[in-house]
PDB file of N, CA, C and O in Angstrom:
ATOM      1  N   UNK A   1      88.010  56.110-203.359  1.00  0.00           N
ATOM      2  CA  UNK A   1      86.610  56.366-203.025  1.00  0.00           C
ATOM      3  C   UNK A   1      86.369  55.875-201.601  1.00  0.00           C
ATOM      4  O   UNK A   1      86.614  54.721-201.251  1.00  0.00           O
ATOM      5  N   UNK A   2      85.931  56.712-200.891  1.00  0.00           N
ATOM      6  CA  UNK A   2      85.665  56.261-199.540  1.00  0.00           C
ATOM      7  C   UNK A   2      84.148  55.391-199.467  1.00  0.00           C
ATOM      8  O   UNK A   2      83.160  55.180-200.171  1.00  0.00           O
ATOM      9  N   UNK A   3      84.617  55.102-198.308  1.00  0.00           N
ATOM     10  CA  UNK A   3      82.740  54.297-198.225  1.00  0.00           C
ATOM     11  C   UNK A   3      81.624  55.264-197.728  1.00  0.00           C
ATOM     12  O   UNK A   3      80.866  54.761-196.899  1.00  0.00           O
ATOM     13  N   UNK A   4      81.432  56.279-198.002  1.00  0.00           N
ATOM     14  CA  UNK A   4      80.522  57.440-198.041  1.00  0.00           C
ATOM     15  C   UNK A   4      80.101  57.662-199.284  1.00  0.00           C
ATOM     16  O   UNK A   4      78.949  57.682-199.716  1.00  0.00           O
ATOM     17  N   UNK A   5      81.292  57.857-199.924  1.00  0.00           N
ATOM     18  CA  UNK A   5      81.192  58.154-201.238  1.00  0.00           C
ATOM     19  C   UNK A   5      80.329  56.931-202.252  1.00  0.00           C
ATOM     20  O   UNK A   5      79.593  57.261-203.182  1.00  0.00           O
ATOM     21  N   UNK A   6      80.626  55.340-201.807  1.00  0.00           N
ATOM     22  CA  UNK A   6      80.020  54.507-202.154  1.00  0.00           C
ATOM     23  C   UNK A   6      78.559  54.271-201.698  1.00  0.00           C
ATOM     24  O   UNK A   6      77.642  54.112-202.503  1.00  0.00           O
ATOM     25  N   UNK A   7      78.410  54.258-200.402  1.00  0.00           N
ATOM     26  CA  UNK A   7      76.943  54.638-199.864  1.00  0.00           C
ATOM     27  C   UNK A   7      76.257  55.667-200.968  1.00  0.00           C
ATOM     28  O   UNK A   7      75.388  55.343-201.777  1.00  0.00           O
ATOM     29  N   UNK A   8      76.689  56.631-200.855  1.00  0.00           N
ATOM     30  CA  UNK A   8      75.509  57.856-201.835  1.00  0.00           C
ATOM     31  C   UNK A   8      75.602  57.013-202.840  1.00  0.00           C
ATOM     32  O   UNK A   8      74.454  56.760-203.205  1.00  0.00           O
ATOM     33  N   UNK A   9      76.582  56.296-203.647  1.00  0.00           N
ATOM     34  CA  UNK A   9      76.309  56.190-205.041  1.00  0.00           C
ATOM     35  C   UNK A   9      75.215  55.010-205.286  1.00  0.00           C
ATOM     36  O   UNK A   9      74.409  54.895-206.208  1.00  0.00           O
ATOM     37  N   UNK A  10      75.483  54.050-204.000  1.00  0.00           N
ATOM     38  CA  UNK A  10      74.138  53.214-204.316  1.00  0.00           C
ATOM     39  C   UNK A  10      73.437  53.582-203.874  1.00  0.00           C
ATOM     40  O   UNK A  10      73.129  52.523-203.328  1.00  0.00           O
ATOM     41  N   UNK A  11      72.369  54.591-203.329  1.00  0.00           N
ATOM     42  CA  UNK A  11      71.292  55.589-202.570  1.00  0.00           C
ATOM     43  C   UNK A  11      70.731  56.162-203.470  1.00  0.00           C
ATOM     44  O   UNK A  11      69.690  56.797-203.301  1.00  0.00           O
ATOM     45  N   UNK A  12      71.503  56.000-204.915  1.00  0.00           N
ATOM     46  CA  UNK A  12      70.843  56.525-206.131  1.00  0.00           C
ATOM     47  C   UNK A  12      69.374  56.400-206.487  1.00  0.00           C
ATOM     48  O   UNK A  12      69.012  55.296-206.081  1.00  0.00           O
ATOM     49  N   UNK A  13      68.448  56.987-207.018  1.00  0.00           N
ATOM     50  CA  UNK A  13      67.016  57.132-207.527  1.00  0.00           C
ATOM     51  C   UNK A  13      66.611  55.726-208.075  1.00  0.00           C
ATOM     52  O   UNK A  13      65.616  55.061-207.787  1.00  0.00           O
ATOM     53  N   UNK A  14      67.689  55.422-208.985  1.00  0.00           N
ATOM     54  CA  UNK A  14      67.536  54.620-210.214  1.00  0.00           C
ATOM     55  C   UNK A  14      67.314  53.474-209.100  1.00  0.00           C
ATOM     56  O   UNK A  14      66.217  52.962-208.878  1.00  0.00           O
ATOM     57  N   UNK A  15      68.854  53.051-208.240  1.00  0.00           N
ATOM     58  CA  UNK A  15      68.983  51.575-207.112  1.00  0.00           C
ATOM     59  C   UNK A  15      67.366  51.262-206.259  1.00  0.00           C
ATOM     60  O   UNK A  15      66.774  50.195-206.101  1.00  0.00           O
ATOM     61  N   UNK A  16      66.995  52.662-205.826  1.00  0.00           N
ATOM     62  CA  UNK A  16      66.086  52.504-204.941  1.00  0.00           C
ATOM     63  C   UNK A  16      64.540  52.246-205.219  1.00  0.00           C
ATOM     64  O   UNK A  16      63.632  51.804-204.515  1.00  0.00           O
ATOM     65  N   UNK A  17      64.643  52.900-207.102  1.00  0.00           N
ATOM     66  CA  UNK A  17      63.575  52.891-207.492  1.00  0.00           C
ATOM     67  C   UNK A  17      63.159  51.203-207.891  1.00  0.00           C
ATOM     68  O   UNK A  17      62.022  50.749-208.026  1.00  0.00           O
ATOM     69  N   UNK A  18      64.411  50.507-208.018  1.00  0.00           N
ATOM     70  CA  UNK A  18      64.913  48.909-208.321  1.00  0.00           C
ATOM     71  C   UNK A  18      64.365  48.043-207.280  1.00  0.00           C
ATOM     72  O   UNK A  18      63.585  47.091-207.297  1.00  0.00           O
ATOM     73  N   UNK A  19      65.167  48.811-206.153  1.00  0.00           N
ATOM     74  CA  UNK A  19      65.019  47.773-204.531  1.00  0.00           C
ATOM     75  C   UNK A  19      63.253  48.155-204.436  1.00  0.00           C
ATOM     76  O   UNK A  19      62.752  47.041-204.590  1.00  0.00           O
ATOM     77  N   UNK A  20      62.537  48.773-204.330  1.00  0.00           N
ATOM     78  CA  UNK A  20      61.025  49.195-204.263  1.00  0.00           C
ATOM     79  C   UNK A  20      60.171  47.900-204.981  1.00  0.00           C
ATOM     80  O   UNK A  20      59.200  47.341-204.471  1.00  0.00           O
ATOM     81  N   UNK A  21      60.704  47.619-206.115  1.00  0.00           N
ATOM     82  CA  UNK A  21      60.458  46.892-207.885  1.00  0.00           C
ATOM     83  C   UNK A  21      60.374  45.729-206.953  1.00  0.00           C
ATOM     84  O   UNK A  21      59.218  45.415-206.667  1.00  0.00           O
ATOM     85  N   UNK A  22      61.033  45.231-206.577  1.00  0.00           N
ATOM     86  CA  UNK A  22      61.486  43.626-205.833  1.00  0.00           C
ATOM     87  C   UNK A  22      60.874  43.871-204.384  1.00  0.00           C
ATOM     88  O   UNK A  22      60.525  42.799-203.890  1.00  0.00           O
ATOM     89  N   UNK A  23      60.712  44.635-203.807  1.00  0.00           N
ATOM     90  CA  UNK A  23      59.957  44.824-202.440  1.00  0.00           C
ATOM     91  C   UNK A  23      58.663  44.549-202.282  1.00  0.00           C
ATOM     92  O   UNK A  23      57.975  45.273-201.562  1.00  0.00           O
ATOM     93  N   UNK A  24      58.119  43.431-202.948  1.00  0.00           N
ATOM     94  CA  UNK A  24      56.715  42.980-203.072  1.00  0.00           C
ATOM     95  C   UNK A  24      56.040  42.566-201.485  1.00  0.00           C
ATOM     96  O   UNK A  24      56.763  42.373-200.508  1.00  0.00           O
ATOM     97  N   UNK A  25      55.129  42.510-201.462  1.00  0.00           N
ATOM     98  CA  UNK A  25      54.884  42.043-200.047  1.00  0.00           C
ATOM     99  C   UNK A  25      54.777  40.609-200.458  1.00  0.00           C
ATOM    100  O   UNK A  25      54.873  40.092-199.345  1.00  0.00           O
ATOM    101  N   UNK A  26      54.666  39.783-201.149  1.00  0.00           N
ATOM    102  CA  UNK A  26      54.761  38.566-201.534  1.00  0.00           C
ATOM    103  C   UNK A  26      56.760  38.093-200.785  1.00  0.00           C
ATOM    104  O   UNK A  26      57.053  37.220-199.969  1.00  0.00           O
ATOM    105  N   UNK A  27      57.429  38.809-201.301  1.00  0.00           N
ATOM    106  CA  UNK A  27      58.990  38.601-200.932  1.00  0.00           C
ATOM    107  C   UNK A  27      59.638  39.192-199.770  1.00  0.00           C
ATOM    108  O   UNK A  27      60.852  39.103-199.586  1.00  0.00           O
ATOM    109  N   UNK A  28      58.876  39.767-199.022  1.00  0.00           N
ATOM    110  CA  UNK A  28      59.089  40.306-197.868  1.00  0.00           C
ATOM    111  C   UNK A  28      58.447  39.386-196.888  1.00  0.00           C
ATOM    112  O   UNK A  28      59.096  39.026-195.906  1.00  0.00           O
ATOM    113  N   UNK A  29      57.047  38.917-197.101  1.00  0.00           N
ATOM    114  CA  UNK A  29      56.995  37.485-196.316  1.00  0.00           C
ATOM    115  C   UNK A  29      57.912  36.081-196.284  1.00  0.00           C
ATOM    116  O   UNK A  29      58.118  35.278-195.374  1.00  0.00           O
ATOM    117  N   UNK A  30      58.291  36.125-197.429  1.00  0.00           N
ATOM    118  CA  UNK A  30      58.771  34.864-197.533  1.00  0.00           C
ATOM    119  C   UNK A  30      59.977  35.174-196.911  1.00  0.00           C
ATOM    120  O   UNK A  30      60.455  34.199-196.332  1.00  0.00           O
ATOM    121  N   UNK A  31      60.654  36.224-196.828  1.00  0.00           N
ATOM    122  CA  UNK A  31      61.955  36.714-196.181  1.00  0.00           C
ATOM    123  C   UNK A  31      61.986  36.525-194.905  1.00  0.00           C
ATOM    124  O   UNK A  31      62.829  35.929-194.235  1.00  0.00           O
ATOM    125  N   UNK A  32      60.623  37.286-194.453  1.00  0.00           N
ATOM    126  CA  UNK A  32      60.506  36.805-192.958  1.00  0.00           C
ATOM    127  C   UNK A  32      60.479  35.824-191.901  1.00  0.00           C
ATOM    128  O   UNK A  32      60.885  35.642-190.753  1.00  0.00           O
ATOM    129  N   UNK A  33      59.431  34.963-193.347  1.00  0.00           N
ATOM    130  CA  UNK A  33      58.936  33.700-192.754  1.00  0.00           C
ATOM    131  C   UNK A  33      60.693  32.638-192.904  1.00  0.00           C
ATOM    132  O   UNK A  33      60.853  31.623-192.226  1.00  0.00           O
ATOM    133  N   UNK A  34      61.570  33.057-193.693  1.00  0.00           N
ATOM    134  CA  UNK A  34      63.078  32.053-194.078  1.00  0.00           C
ATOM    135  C   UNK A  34      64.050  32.868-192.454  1.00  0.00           C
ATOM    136  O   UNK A  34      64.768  32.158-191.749  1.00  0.00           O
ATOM    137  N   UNK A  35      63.862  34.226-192.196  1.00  0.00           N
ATOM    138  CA  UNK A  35      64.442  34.447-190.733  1.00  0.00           C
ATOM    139  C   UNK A  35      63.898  33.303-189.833  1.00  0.00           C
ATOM    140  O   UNK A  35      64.600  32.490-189.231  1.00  0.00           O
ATOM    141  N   UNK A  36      62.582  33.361-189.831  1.00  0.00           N
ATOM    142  CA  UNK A  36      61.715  33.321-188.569  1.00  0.00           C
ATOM    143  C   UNK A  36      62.500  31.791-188.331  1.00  0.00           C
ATOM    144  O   UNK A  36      62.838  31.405-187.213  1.00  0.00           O
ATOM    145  N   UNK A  37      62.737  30.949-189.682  1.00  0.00           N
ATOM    146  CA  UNK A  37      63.445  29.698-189.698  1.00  0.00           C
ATOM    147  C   UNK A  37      64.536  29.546-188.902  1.00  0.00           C
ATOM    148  O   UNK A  37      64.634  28.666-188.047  1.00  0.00           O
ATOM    149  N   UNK A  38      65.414  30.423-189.164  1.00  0.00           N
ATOM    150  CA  UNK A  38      67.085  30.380-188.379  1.00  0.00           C
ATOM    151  C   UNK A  38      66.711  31.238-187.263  1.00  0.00           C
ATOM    152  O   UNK A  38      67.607  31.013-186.449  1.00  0.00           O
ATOM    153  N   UNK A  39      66.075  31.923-186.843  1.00  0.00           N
ATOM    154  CA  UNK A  39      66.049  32.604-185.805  1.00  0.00           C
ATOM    155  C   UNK A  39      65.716  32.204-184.178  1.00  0.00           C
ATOM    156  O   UNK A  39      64.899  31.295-184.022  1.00  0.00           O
ATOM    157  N   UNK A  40      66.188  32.709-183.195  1.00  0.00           N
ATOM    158  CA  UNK A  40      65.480  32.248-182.202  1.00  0.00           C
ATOM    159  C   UNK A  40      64.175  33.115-181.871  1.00  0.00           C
ATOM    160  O   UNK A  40      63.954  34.319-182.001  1.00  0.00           O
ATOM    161  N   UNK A  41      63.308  31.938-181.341  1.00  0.00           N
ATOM    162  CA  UNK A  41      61.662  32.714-181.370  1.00  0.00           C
ATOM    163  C   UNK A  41      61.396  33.860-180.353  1.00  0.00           C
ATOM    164  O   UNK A  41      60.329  34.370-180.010  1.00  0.00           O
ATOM    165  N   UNK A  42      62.706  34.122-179.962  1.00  0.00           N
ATOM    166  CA  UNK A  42      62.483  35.468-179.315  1.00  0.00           C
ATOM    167  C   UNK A  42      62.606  36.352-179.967  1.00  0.00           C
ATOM    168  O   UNK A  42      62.401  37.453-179.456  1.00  0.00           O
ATOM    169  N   UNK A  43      62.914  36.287-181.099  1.00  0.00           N
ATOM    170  CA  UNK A  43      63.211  37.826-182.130  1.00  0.00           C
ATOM    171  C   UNK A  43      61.896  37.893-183.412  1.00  0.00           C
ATOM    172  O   UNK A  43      61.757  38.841-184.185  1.00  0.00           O
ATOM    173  N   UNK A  44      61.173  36.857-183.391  1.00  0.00           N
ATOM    174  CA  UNK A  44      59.839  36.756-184.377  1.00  0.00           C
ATOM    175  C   UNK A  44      58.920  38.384-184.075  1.00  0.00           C
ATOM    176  O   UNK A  44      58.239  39.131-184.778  1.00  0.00           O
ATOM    177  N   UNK A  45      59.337  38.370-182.757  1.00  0.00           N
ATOM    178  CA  UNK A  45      58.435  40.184-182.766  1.00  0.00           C
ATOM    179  C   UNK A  45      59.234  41.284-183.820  1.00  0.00           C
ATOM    180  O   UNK A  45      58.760  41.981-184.717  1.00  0.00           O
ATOM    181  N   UNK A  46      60.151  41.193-183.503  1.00  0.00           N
ATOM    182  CA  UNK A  46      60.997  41.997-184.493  1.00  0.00           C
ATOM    183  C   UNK A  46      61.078  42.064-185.548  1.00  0.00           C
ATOM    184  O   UNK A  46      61.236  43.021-186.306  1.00  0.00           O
ATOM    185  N   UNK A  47      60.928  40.579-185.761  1.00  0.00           N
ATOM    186  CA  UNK A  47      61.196  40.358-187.511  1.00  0.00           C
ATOM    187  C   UNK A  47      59.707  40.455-187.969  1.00  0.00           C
ATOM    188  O   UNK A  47      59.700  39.996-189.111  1.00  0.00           O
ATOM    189  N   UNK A  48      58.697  40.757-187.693  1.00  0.00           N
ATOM    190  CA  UNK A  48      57.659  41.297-188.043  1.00  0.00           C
ATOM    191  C   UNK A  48      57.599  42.096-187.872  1.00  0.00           C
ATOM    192  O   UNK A  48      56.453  42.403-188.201  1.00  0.00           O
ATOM    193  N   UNK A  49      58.327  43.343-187.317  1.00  0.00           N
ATOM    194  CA  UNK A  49      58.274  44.904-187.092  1.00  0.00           C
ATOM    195  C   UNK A  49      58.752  45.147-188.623  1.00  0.00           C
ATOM    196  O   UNK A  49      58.110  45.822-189.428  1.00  0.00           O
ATOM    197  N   UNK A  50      60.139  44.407-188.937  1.00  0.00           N
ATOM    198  CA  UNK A  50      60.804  44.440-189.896  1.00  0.00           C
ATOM    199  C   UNK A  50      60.188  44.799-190.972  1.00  0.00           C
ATOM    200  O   UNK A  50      60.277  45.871-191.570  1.00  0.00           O
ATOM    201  N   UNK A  51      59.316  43.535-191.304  1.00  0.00           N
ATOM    202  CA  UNK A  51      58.740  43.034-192.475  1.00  0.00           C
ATOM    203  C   UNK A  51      57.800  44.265-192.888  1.00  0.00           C
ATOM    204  O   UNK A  51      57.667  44.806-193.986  1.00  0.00           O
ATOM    205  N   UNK A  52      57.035  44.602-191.340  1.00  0.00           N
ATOM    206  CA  UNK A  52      55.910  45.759-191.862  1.00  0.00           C
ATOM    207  C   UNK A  52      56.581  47.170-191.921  1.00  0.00           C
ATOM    208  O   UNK A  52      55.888  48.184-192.001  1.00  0.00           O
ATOM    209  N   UNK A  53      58.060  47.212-191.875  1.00  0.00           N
ATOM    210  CA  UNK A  53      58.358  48.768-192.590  1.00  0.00           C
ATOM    211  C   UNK A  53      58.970  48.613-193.650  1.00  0.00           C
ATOM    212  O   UNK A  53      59.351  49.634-194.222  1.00  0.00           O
ATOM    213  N   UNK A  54      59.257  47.307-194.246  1.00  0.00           N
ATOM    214  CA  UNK A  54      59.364  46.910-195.267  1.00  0.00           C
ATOM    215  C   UNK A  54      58.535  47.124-196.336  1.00  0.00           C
ATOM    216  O   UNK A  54      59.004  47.397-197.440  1.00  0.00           O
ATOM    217  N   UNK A  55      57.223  47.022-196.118  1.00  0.00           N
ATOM    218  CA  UNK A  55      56.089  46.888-196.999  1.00  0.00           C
ATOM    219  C   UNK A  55      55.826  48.068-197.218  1.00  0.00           C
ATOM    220  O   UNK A  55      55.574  48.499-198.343  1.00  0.00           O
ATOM    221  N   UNK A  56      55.856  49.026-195.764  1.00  0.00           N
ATOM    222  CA  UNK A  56      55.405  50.728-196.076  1.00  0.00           C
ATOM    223  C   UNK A  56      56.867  51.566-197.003  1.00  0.00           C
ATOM    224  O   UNK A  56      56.861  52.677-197.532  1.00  0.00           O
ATOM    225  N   UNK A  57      57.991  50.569-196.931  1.00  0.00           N
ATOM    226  CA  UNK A  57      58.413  51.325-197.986  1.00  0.00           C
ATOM    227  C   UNK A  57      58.416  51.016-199.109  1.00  0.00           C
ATOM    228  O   UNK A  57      58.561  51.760-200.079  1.00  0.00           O
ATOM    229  N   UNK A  58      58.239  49.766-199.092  1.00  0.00           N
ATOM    230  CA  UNK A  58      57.867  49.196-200.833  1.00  0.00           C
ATOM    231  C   UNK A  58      56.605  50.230-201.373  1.00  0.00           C
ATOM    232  O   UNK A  58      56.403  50.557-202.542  1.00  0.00           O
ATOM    233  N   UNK A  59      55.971  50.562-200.397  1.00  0.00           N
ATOM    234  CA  UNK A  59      54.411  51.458-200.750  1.00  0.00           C
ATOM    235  C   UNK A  59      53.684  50.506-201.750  1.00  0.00           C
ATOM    236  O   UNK A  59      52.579  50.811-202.201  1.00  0.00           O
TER     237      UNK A  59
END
């Protein structure tokens, strides 16, 4: 199985409909806010770009 072949298989309906389930905006902050920790504060713009296309795909 190539790694294409593995990509599509986790791209599945069921995986994504899962990853959405756990994509709370409650856990997407706290994700951000645990980067923003290790990160250098030059990338905090980013990691809030992150977070908010995070949320629009959690919907």
């Amino acid at each position: 199985m190539s790694i294409i072949d593995k990509a599509k298989e986790l791209l599945s309906k069921d995986n994504v409909d899962k990853a959405k389930a756990v994509l709370t905006d409650e856990n997407i902050d706290a994700a951000a806010a645990k980067a923003k920790e290790v990160a250098p504060d030059s990338v905090d713009k980013v990691i809030d770009q992150v977070a908010d296309k995070a949320k629009e795909f959690g919907g």
